[in-house]
C-alpha positions as CSV (number, residue, x, y, z in Angstrom):
1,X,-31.1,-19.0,-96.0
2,X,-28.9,-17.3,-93.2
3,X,-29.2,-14.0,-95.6
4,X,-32.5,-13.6,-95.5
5,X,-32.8,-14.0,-91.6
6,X,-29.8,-11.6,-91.1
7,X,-31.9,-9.2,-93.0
8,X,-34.8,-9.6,-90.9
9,X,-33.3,-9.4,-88.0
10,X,-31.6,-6.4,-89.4
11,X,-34.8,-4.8,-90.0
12,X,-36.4,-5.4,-86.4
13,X,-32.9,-3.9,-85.1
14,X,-33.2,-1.2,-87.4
15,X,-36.9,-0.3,-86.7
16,X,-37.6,-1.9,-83.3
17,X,-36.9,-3.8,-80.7
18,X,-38.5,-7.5,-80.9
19,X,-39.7,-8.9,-77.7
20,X,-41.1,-12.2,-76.6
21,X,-44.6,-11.4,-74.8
22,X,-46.4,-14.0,-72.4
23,X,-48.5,-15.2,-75.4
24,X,-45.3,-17.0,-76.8
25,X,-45.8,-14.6,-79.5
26,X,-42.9,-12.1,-80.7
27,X,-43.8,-8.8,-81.1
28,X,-41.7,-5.9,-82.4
29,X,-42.1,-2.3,-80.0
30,X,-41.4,1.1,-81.8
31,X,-39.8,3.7,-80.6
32,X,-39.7,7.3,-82.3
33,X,-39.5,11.0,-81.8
34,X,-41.6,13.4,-83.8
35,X,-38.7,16.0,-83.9
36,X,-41.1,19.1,-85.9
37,X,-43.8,18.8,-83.0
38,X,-41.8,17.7,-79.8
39,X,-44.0,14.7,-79.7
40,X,-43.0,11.2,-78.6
41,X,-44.8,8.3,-78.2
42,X,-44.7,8.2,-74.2
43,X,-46.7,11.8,-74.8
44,X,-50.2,11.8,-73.9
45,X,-50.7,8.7,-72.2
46,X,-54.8,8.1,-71.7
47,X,-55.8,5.8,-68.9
48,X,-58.8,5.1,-66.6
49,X,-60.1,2.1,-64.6
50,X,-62.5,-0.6,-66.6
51,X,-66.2,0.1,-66.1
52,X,-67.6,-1.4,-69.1
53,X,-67.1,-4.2,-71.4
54,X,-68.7,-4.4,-75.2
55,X,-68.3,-7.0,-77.5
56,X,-70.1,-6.0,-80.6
57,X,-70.7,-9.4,-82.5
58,X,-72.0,-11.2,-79.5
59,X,-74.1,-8.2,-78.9
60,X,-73.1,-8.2,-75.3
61,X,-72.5,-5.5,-72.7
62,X,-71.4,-6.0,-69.4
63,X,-70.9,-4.1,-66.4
64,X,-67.4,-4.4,-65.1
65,X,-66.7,-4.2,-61.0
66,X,-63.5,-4.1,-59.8
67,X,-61.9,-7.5,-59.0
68,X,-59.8,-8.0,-55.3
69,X,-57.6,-11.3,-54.3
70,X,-58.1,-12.2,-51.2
71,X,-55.0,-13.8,-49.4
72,X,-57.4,-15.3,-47.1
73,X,-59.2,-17.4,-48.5
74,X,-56.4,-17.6,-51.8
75,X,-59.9,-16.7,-54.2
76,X,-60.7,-13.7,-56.2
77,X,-63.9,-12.4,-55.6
78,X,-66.8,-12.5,-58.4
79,X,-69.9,-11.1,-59.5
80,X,-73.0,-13.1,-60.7
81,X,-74.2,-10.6,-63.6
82,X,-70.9,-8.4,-64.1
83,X,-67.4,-8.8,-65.0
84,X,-64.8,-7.7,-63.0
85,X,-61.0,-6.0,-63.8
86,X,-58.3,-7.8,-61.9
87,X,-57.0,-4.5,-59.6
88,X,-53.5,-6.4,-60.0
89,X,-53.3,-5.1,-63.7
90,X,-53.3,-2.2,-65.7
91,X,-55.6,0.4,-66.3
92,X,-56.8,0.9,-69.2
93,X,-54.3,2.4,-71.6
94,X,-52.8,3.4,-74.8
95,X,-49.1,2.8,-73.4
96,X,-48.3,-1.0,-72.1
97,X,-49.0,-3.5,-70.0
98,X,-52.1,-6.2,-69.7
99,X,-55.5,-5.2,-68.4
100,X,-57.3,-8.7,-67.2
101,X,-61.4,-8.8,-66.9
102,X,-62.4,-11.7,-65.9
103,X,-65.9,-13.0,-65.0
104,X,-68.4,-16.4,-64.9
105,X,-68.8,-18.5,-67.9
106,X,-72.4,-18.1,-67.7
107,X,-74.5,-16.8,-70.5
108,X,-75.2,-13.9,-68.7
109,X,-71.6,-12.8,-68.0
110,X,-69.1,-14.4,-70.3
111,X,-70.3,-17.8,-71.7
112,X,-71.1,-16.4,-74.9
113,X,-67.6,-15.5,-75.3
114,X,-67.2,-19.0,-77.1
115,X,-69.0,-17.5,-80.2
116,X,-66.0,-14.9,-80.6
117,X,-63.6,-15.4,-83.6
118,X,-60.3,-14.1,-84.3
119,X,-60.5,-10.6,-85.2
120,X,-63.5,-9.5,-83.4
121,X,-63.9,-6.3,-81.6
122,X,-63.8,-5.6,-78.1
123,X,-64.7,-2.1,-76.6
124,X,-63.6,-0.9,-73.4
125,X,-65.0,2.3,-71.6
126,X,-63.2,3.5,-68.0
127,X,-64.7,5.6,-65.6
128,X,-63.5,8.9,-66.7
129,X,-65.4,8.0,-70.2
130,X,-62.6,7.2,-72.1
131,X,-63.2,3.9,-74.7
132,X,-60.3,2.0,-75.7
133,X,-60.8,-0.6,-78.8
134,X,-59.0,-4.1,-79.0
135,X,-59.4,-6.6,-81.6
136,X,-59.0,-10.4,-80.3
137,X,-55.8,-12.3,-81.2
138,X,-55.7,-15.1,-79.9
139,X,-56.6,-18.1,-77.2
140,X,-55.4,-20.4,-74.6
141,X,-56.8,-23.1,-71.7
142,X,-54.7,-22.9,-68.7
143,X,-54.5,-24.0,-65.1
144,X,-55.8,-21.9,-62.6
145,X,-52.6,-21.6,-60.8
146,X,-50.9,-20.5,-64.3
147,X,-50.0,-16.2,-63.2
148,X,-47.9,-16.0,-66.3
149,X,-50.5,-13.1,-67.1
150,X,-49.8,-11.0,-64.4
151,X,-46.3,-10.7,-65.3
152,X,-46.6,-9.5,-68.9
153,X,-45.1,-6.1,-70.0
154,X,-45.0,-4.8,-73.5
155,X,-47.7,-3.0,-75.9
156,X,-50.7,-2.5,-74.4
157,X,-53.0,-5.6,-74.6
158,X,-56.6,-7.0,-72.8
159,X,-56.8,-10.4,-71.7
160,X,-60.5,-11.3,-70.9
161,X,-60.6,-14.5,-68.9
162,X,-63.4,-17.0,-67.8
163,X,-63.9,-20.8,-66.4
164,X,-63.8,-24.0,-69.0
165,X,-63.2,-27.5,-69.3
166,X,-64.9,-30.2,-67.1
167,X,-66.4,-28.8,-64.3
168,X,-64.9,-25.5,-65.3
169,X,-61.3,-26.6,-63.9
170,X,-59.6,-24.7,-65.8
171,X,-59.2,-21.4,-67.7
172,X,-59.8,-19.7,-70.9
173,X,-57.8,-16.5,-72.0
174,X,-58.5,-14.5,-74.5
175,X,-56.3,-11.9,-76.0
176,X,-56.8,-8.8,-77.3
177,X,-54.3,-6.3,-78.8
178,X,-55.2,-2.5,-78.6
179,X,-56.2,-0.3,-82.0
180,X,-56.9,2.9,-81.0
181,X,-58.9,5.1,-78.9
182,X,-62.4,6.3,-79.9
C-alpha cells in the first residue's frame, strides 16, 4: 500500500501543489508557464464587484447589494428582497480567494436554495458586466460565530450563505467552485 500513496503523492508534487482549503477538502493548485505565448496563469486576471446572482434550476435571480459589518452593533446589515456580497471578500474572480453572498432564508431571497443539488449552476454577473460561472460542491450548518470563511485562500470559489435550523440559529454554506467565465 505505501507504493501506491508515494506515487500519488508523487504525482501532486510533480503536477501541483495540494492544499487543505477551509471546506476540509484537499485540493491540488497548478502552476504553469505557456513558454510559446508568454502566457501564465496569473495573466489576465478578470474581476468586478457582485451585482447579480442566477441560479438556473431554481429559476431564481436576485439582486445583489453590497454587504457592510458593522462593529457597532456586531451585525451585518441585510436586505429584505436582495442578496448581498460580504465587502470583506473577494471580488469576483478567475484567480483565488472566496466571494461570500449572503442573504434571508426567505422564499424571495434565498429559501429556495434548499432545492439546490450538487452540481447545480450558479451564475454570477459584476458590475463591469462580467459573468463568472460556479457549479455547487458542497454544504455545511455552522454557528454564526464560525469566520473560518473569511480566512480561505486558494482557487477561486463562491460561498453563498443563508439562516437555518430552529429559529434560524444557525447557518447554511454553500459552496461553489468556479468553471469558467462566459
Amino acid at each position: 500500500m505505501l507504493p501506491v500513496y508515494a506515487a500519488i503523492i508523487g504525482y501532486l508534487v510533480f503536477y501541483g501543489i495540494t492544499k487543505f482549503s477551509a471546506d476540509r477538502k484537499w485540493r491540488v493548485e497548478y502552476s504553469w508557464t505557456e513558454t510559446a505565448t508568454g502566457n501564465s496563469n496569473t495573466d489576465n486576471v478578470s474581476q468586478g464587484k457582485p451585482v447579480k446572482l442566477l441560479l438556473p434550476e431554481l429559476k431564481l435571480t436576485l439582486n445583489i447589494e453590497e454587504g457592510n459589518y458593522s462593529e457597532t452593533t456586531k451585525s451585518w446589515n441585510v436586505s429584505k428582497t436582495n442578496a448581498h456580497w460580504a465587502n470583506v471578500t473577494a471580488l469576483a474572480n478567475n484567480k483565488s480567494g472566496n466571494t461570500l453572498i449572503y442573504g434571508h432564508n426567505t422564499n424571495n431571497v434565498l429559501g429556495s436554495t434548499r432545492n439546490l443539488k450538487i452540481g447545480d449552476k450558479l451564475i454570477l454577473v459584476t458590475d463591469n458586466n462580467l459573468s463568472f460561472e460556479y457549479t455547487l460542491t458542497g454544504f455545511k450548518e455552522v454557528g454564526p460565530q464560525d469566520t473560518e470563511i473569511f480566512s480561505y485562500q486558494g482557487n477561486p470559489i463562491l460561498t453563498l450563505v443563508t439562516c437555518t435550523g430552529i429559529a434560524d440559529k444557525k447557518r447554511k454554506l454553500m459552496n461553489f467552485d468556479f468553471v469558467k467565465m462566459i
